[in-house]
C-alpha positions as CSV (number, residue, x, y, z in Angstrom):
1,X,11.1,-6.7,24.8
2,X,12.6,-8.0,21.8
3,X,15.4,-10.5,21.9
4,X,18.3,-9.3,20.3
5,X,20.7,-12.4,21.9
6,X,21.5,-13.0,18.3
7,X,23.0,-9.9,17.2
8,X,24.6,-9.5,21.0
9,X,26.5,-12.7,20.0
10,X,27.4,-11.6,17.0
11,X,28.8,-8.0,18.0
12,X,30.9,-9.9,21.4
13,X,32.8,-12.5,19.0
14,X,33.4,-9.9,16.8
15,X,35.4,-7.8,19.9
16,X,36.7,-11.3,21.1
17,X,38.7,-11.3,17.4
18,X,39.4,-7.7,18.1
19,X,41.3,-8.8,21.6
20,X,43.0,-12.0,20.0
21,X,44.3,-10.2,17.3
22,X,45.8,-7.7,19.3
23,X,47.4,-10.5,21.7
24,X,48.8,-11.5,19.0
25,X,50.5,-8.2,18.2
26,X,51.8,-8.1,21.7
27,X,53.1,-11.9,22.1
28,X,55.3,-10.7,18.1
29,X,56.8,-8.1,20.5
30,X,57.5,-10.4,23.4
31,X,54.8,-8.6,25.8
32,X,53.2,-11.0,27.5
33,X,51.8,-9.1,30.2
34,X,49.8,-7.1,27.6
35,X,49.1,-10.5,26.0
36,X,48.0,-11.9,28.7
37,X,45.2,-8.6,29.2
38,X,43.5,-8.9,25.7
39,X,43.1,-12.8,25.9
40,X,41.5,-12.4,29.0
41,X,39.3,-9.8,27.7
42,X,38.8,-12.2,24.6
43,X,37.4,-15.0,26.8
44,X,35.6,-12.7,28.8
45,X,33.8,-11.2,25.6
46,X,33.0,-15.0,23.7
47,X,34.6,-18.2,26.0
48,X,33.4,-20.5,22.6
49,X,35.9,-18.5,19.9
50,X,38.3,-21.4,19.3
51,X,41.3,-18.6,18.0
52,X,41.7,-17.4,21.9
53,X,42.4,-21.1,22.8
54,X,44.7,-20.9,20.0
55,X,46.6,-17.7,21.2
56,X,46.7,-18.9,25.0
57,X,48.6,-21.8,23.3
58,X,51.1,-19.9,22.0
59,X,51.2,-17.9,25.1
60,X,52.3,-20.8,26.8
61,X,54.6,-21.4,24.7
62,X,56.2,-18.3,24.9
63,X,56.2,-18.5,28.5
64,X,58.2,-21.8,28.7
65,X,55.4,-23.9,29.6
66,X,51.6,-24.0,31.0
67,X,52.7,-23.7,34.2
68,X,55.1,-21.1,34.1
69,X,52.4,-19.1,31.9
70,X,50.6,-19.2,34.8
71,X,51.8,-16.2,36.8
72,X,50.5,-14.0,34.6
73,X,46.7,-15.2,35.3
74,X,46.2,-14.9,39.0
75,X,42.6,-14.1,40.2
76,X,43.5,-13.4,43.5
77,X,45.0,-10.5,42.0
78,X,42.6,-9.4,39.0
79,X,38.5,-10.8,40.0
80,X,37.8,-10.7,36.4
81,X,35.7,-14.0,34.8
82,X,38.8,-13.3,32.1
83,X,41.8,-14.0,34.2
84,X,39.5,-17.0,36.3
85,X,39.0,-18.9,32.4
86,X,42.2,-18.1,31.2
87,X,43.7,-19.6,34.0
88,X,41.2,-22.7,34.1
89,X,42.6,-23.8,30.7
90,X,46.2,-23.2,31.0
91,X,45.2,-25.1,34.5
92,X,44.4,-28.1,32.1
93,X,47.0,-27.8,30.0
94,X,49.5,-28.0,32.8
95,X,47.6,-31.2,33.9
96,X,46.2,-29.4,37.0
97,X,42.6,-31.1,36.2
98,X,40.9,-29.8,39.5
99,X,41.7,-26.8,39.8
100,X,40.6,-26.8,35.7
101,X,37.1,-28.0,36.3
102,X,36.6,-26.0,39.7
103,X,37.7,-22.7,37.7
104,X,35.6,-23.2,34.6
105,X,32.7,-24.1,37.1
106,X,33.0,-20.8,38.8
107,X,33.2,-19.2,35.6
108,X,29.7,-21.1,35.1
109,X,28.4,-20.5,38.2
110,X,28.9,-17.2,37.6
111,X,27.4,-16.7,34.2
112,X,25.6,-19.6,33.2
113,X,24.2,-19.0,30.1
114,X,27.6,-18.4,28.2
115,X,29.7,-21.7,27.3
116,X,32.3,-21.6,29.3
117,X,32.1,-25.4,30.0
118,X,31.8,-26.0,26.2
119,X,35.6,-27.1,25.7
120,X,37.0,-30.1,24.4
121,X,39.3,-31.2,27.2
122,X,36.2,-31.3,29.4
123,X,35.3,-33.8,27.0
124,X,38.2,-35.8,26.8
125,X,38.2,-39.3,27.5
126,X,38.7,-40.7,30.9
127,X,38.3,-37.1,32.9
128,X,36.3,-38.2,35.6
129,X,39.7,-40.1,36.4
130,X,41.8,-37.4,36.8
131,X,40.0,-35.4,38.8
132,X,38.5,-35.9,42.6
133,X,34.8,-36.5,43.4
134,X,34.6,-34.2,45.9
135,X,35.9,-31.5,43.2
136,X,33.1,-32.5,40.7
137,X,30.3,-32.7,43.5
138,X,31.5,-28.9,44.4
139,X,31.8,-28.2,40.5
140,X,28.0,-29.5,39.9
141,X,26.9,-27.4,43.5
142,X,28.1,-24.1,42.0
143,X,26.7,-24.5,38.9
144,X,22.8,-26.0,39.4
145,X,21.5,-23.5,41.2
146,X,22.2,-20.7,38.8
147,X,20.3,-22.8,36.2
148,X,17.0,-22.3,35.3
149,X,14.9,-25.7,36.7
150,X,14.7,-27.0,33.9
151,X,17.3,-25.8,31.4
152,X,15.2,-25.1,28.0
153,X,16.5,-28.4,25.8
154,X,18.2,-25.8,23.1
155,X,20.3,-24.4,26.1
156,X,21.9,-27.6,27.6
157,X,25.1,-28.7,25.2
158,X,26.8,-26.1,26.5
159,X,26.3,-27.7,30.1
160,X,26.5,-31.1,28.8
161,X,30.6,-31.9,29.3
162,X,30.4,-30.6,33.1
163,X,26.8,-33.2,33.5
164,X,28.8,-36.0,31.6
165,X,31.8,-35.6,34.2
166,X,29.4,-35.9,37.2
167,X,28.4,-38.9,35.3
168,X,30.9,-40.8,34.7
169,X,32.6,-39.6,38.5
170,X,29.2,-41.4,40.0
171,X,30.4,-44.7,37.8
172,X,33.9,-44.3,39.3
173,X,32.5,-43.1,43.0
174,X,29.2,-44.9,43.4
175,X,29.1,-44.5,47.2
176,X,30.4,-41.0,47.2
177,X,27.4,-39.4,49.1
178,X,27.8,-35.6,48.4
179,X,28.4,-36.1,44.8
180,X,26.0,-38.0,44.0
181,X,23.5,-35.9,45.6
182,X,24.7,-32.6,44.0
183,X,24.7,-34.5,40.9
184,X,21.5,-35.4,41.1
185,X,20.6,-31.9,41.0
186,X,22.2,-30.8,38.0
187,X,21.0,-33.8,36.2
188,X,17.2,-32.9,37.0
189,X,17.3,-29.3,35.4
190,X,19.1,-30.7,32.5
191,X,16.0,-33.0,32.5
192,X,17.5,-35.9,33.5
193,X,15.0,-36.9,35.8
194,X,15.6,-40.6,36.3
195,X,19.5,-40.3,37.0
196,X,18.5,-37.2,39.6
197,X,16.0,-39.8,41.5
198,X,18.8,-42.9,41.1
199,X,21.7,-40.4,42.6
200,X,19.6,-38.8,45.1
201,X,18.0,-42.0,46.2
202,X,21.8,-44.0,46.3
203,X,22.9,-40.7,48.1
204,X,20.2,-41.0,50.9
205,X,19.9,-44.7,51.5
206,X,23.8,-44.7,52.1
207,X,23.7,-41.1,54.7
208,X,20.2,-39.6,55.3
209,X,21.6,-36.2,55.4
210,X,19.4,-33.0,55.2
211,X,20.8,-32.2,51.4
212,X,20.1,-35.9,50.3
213,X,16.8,-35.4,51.7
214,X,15.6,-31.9,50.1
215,X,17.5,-33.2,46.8
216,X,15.8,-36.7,46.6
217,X,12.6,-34.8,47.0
218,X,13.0,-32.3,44.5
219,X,14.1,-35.3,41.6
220,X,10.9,-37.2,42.4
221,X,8.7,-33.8,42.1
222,X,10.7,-33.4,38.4
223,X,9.7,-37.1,37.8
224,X,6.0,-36.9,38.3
225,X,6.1,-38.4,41.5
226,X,5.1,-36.0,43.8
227,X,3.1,-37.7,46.5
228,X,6.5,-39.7,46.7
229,X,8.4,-36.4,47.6
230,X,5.8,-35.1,49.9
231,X,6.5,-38.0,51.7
232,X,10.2,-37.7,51.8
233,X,10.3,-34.2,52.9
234,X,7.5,-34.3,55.4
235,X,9.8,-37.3,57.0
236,X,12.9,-35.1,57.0
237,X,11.1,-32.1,58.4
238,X,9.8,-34.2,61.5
239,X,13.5,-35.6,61.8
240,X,15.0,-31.7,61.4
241,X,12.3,-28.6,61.5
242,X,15.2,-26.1,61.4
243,X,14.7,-25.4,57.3
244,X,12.4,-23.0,56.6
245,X,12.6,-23.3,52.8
246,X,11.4,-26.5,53.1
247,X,8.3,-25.5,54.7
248,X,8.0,-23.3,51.8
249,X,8.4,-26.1,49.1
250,X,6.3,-28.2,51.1
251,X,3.7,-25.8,50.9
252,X,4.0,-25.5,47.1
253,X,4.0,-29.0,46.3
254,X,0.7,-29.2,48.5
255,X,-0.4,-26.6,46.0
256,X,0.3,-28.5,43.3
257,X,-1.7,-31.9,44.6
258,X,-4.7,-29.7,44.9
259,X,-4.4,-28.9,48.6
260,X,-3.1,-25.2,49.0
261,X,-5.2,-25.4,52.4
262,X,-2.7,-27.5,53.8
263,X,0.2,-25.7,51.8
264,X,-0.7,-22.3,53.7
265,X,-0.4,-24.0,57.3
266,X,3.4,-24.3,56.2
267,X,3.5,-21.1,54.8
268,X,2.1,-19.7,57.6
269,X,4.6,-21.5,59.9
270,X,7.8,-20.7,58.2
271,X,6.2,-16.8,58.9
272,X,5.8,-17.3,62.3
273,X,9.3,-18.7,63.0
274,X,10.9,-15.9,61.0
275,X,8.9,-13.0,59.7
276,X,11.4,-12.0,57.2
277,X,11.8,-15.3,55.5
278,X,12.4,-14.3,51.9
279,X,10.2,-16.7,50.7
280,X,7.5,-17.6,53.3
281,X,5.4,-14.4,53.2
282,X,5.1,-14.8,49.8
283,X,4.3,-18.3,49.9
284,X,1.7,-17.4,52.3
285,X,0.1,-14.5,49.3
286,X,0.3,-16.9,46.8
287,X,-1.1,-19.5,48.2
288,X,-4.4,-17.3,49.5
289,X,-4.8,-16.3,46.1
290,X,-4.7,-19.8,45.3
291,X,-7.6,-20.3,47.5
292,X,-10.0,-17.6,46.4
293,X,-8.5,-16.3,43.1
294,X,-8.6,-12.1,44.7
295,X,-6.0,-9.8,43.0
296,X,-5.4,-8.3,46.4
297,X,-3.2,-11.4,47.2
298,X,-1.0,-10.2,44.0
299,X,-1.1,-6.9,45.3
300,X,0.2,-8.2,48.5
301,X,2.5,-9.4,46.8
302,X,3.8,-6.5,44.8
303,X,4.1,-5.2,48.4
304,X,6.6,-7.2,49.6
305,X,8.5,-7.2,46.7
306,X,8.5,-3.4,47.0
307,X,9.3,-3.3,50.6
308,X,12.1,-6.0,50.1
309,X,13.4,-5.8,46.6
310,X,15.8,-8.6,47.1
311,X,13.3,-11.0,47.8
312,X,13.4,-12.3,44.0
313,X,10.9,-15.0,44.9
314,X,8.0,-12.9,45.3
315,X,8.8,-11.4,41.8
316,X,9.1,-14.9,40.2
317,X,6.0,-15.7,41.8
318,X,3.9,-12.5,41.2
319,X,5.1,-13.0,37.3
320,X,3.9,-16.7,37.6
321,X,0.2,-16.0,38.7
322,X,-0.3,-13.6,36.3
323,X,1.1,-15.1,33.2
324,X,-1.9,-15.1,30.6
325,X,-3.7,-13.2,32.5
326,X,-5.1,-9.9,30.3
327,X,-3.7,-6.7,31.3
328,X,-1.1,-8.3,34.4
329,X,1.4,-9.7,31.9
330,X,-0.1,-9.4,28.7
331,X,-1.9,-6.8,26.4
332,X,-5.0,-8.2,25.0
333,X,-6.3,-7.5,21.1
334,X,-9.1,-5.6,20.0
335,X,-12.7,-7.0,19.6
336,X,-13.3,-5.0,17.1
337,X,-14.8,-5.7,13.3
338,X,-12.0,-3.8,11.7
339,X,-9.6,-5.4,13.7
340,X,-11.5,-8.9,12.2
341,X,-11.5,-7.4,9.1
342,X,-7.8,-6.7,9.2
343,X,-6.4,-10.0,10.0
344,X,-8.6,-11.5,7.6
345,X,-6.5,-9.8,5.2
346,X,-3.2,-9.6,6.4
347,X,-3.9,-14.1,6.5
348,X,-5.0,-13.9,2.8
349,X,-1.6,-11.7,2.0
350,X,-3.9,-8.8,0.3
351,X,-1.4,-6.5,-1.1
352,X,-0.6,-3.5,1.1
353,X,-1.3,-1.0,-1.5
354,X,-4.9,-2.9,-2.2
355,X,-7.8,-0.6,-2.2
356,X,-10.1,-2.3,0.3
357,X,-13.7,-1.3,0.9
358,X,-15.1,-2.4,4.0
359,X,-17.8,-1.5,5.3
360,X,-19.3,-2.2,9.0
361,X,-22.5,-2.1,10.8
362,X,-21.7,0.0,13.8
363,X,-19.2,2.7,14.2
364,X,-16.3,1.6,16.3
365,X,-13.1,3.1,17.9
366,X,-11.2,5.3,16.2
367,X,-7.3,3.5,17.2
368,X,-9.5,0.2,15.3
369,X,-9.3,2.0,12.0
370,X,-5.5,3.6,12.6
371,X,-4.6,-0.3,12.8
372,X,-6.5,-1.3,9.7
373,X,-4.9,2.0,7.8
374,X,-1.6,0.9,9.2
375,X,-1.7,-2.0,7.1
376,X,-3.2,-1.2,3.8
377,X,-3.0,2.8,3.9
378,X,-6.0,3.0,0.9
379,X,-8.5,1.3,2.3
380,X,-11.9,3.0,3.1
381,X,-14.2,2.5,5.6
382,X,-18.7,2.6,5.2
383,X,-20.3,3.0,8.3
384,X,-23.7,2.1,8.0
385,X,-24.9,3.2,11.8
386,X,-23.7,5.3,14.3
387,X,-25.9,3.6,17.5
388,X,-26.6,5.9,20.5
389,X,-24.9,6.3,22.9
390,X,-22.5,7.9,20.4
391,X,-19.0,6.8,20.8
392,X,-17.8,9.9,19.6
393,X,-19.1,11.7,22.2
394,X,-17.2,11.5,26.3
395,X,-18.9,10.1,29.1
396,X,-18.5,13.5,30.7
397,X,-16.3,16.7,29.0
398,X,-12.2,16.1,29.0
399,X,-10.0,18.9,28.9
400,X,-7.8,17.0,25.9
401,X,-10.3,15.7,23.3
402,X,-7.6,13.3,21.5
403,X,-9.8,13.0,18.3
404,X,-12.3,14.6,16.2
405,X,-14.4,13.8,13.9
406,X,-16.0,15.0,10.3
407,X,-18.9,12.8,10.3
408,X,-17.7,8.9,11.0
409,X,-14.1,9.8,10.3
410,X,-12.0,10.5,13.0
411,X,-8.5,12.5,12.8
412,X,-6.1,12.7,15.7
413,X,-6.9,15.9,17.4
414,X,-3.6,16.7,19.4
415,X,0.1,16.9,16.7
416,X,2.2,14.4,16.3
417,X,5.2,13.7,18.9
418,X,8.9,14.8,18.7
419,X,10.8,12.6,16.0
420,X,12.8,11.7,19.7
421,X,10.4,11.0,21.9
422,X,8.2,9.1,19.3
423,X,11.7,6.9,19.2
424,X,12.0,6.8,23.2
425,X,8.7,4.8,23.0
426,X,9.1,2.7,20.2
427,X,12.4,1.5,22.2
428,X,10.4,0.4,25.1
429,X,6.8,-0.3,24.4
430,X,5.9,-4.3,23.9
431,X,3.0,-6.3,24.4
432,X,3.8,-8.3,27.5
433,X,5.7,-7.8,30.4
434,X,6.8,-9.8,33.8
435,X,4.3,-8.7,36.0
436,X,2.6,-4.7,36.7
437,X,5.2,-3.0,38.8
438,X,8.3,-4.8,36.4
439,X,6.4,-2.6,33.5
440,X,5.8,0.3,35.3
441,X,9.6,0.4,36.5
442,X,10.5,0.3,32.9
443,X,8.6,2.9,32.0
444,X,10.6,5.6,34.1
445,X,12.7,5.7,30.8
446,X,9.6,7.5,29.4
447,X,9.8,10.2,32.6
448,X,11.6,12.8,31.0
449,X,9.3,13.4,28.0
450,X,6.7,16.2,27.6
451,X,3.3,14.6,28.0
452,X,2.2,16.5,24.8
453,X,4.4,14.4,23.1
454,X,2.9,11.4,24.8
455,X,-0.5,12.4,24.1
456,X,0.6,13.0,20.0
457,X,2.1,9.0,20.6
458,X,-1.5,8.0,21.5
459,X,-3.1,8.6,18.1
460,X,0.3,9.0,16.2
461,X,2.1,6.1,17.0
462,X,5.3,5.2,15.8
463,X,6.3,1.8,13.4
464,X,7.6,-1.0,15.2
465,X,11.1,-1.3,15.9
466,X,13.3,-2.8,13.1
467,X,13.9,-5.9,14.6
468,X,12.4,-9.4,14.2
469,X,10.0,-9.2,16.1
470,X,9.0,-5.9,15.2
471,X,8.8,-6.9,11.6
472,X,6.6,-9.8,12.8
473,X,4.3,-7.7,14.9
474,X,3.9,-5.0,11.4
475,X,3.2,-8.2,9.2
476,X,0.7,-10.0,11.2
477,X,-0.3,-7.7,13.7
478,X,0.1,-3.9,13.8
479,X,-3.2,-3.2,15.7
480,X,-1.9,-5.1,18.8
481,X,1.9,-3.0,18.5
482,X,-0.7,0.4,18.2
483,X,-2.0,-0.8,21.4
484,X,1.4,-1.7,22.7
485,X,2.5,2.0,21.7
486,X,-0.4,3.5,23.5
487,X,-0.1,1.7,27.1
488,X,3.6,2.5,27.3
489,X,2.9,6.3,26.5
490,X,0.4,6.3,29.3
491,X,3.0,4.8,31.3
492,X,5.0,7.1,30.7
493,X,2.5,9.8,31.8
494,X,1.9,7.7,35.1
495,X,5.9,9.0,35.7
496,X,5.6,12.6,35.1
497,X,6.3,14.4,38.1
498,X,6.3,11.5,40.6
499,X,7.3,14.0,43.3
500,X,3.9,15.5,43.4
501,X,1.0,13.5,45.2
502,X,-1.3,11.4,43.4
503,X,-4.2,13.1,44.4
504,X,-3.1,16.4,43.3
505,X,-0.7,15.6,40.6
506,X,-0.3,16.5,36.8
507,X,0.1,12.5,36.3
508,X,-3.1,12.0,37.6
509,X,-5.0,14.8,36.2
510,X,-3.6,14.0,32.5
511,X,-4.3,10.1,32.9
512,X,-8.2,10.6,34.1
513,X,-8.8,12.9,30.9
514,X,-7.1,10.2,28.6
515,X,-9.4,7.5,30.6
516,X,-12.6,9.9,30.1
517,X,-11.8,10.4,26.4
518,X,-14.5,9.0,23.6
519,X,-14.6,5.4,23.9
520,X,-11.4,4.2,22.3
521,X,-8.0,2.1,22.9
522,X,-6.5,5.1,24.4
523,X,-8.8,4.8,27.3
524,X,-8.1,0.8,27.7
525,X,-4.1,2.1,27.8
526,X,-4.8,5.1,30.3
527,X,-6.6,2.8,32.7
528,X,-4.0,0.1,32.5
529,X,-1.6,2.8,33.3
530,X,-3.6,3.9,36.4
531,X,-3.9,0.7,37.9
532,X,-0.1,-0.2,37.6
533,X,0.6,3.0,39.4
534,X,-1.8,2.2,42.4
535,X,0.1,-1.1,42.2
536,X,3.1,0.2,43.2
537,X,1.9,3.5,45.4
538,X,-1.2,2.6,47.8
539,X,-2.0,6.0,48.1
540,X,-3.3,5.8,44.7
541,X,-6.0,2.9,45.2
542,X,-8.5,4.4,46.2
543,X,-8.8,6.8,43.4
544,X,-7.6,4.2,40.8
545,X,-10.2,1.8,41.6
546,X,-13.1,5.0,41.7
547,X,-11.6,5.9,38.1
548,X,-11.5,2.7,36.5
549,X,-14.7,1.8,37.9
550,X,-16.5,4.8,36.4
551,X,-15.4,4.0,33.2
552,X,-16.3,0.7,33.6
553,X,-19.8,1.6,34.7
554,X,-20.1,4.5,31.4
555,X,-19.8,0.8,29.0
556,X,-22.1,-1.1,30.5
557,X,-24.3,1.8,30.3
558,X,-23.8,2.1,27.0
559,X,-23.6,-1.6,26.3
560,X,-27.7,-1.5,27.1
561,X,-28.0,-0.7,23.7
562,X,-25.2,-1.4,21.6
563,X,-21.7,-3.1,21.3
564,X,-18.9,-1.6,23.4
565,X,-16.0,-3.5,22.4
566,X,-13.6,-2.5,25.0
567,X,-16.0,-4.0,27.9
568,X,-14.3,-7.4,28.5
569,X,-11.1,-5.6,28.5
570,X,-12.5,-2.5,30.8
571,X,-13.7,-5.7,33.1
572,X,-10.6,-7.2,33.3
573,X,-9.1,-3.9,34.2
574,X,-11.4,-3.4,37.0
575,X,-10.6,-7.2,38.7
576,X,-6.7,-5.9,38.4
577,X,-7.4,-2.6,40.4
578,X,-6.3,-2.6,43.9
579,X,-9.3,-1.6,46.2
580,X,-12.3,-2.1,43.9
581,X,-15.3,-2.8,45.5
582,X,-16.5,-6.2,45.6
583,X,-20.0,-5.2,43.9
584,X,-18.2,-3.7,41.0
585,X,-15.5,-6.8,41.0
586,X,-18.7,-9.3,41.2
587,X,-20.0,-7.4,38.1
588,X,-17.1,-7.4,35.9
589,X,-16.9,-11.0,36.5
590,X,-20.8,-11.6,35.5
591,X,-20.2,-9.2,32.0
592,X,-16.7,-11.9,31.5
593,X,-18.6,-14.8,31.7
594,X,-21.6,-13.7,29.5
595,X,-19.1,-12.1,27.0
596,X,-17.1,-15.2,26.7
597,X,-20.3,-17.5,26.5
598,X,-21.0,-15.4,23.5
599,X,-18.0,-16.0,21.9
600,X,-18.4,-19.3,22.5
601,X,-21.7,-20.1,21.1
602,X,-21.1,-17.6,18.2
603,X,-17.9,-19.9,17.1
């Protein structure tokens, strides 16, 4: 999806103003506990907008003091992140420096992508003297975890005051055991990997605790030393076997040095001392697929992730081993000449309203030219050879023929979709996604449509959003959003009446005619769709993998004697299906591998 983080910032300090001007109305007329409500909202909407600081200061004033202001912000009263910042500044005005930092921190904790820490009496001079170790260590504790590991670069000055108080606090408390090992793990995801080894190693060689232990190992991981913390944690599990997610990190890091053998023995046993460990049964997935590379490990995985939602883990890892992966987190381009043809111009910036004349050897899909017309509108097309099989003719008869042609030109045989549901796909569809069963779930949004008006999406797609991304995807690559467009619709059919069986339904029955269309991008979308649904219903397999197979089969039939350009993709398709046979799997792999060699010696 497109990130819009710009204009969501821009609309929330926008209502902060809103609230602080109207706290300002109410502290004119002496009502403070109104007041008090709008600055909390204020903070709540943009913590960074330097006028609420300013109003809360005159609050206090008006209340006789910091501390007296104080009673009207009482989170034990109102569990809003509002009243719990509001107070954590007036907190620091009144001198009450920990129960400042531990308030902000929660704030933090609790949203840590919004700069609540950003303020400048974190930064003040001579902090980490005013307040207590043990309230930084538990500041730093609540914090870390919520980050991501590590923070992107561009993201950490918001979270540099709070790492700059653990800092100077270890200068002050060098022997303080618990903060230097929390410490240490904010400074390694704010890619201070050096200080997290120092603190964590200080922390240890004063009290070899169990927290010392799992932290020193994970800053020598961040530093490149991992046989280092293999070593530490395989010392600390002999000394206490109790923690189960250190088996689990154990059997990653194996992973990573190359020996996921040995990583699944601790997978295995964390599953055998408690078969609902959130993360050891899908340690134990990942680390098979590790081994022998078979979808049917993700698929496993998917699984559990079904069967125990919660278990965030197995979705992290299910979208990790399929990023780049075509058609499990990404959708790939077209192979085709026009699609060569069109990028060609769109890098030379040929005028949009150019009258091209191309002309290509072979005909090719229909959704290939749509792209190219996309683009430059008057351009025409010579098609010197229309190679049997014909393309324009279906493996087998469909009951919804999606185009027709006059000759070699193909027009879109079904009408165009509703002006709203055309919109209701152009809000969802993109070219990537998490994993399968995250794009299928967002699909649902598409259930309510009438799958005529998802079959006119197919070949009358609508523009790309007006966003920047959108614009980016119209200027240097419509074919790939057309394709985008298309898989979502399908996805969309692959949620029309979910009640009814797979076997038997309407879903089904309208996918398999889109998949047994003339060869085109419609069917690439239509299988994708099928084989995210048998992802997330096994009693779909079966049939998925039977579909998709037999499409599969249809181009390499073809592909005997001439070019099918949607065969690496169809192949790739098949080796994500749940349930396909292994002699069909073993194929697509084979026509990969030749494809892709003759790319290679072609370039």
């Amino acid at each position: 999806m497109a990130d819009r983080s710009g204009e969501r910032g821009d609309a929330e300090r926008l209502e902060a103003e809103g609230e602080v001007a109207t706290a300002r109305i109410a502290l004119a007329d002496g009502d403070l506990t109104h007041a008090a409500r709008h600055l909390e909202d204020a903070l709540a909407r943009d913590p960074g907008l330097p006028e609420t600081h300013e109003a809360l200061a005159e609050f206090a004033a008006l209340a006789g003091g910091a501390e007296k202001a104080l009673d009207w912000f009482e989170p034990a009263e109102r569990a809003y992140i509002g009243t719990v910042a509001a107070r954590g500044h007036l907190c620091a005005v009144a001198g009450r420096w920990d129960e400042a930092v531990a308030l902000l921190a929660q704030c933090a904790g609790h949203e840590p992508d919004r700069p609540w820490l950003d303020v400048a009496w974190l930064r003040r001079p001579g902090i980490a003297e005013l307040v207590e170790p043990d309230t930084v260590a538990r500041a730093a504790a609540g914090v870390a975890p919520r980050l991501p590991d590590p923070v992107d670069e561009a993201h950490r000055a918001p979270l540099r005051p709070l790492l700059d108080l653990v800092s100077a606090s270890v200068g002050r408390h060098p022997d303080h055991t618990m903060l230097l090992w929390c410490g240490s793990t904010l400074a390694r995801r704010m890619g201070r990997a050096e200080d997290a080894v120092a603190w964590a190693e200080r922390s240890y060689a004063l009290e070899p605790c169990h927290p010392a232990a799992v932290m020193l190992g994970y800053a020598l991981r961040s530093a490149g030393r991992p046989e280092r913390a293999l070593e530490v944690w395989l010392r600390e599990v002999r000394r206490d076997p109790s923690d189960l997610d250190l088996y689990v990190d154990i059997a990653e890091l194996l992973q990573t040095l190359g020996r996921p053998a040995e990583g699944l023995e601790w997978a295995e046993r964390a599953v055998a001392a408690d078969p609902a460990h959130p993360k050891a049964g899908p340690a134990t997935h990942a680390l098979r697929h590790a081994l022998d590379g078979d979808t049917r490990h993700l698929v496993a995985l998917a699984d559990h992730l079904r069967g125990a939602p919660d278990h965030e883990y197995a979705g992290e890892l299910l979208a990790r081993l399929g990023r780049g992966r075509p058609w499990l987190n990404w959708i790939p381009g077209g192979s085709e000449a026009i699609v060569s043809l069109l990028h060609q111009a769109l890098r030379q910036s040929v005028a949009a309203d150019a009258e091209l004349g191309l002309t290509v050897s072979a005909l090719e899909p229909p959704s290939a030219l749509l792209a190219l017309r996309t683009a430059f509108p008057r351009a025409s097309l010579d098609v010197e050879d229309v190679p049997a099989p014909d393309l324009r003719v279906p493996p087998r008869p469909v009951a919804t023929p999606l185009w027709a042609y006059e000759d070699t030109t193909a027009r879109p045989a079904v009408p165009p979709p509703s002006p709203e549901a055309a919109e209701a796909v152009r809000r969802v569809a993109w070219h990537g996604w998490q994993h399968l069963p995250a794009a299928y779930d967002d699909a649902v949004v598409l259930s309510g449509l009438d799958p005529r008006d998802l079959l006119g999406v197919l070949v009358h797609p609508p523009a790309p959003r007006e966003d920047e991304l959108g614009r980016a995807l119209a200027a240097q690559a419509p074919d790939l959003w057309i394709r985008a467009a298309q898989v979502w619709a399908c996805l969309g059919l692959a949620h029309h009446r979910t009640d009814e069986p797979w076997a038997v339904s309407r879903r089904r029955a309208l996918l398999a005619d889109v998949l047994g269309n003339a060869e085109d991008w419609v069917c690439e979308a239509a299988a994708l769709a099928i084989v995210a649904t048998a992802w997330v219903d096994p009693a779909a397999r079966e049939d998925a993998a039977q579909l998709v197979s037999r499409r599969l089969l249809d181009a390499l039939e073809a592909r005997k004697t001439r070019v099918v350009t949607l065969t690496w993709s169809l192949c790739h398709l098949a080796l994500a299906t749940p349930g396909v046979i292994p002699e069909v799997a073993a194929l697509a792999s084979d026509v990969i591998r030749a494809i892709e060699a003759e790319t290679a010696a072609d370039a």
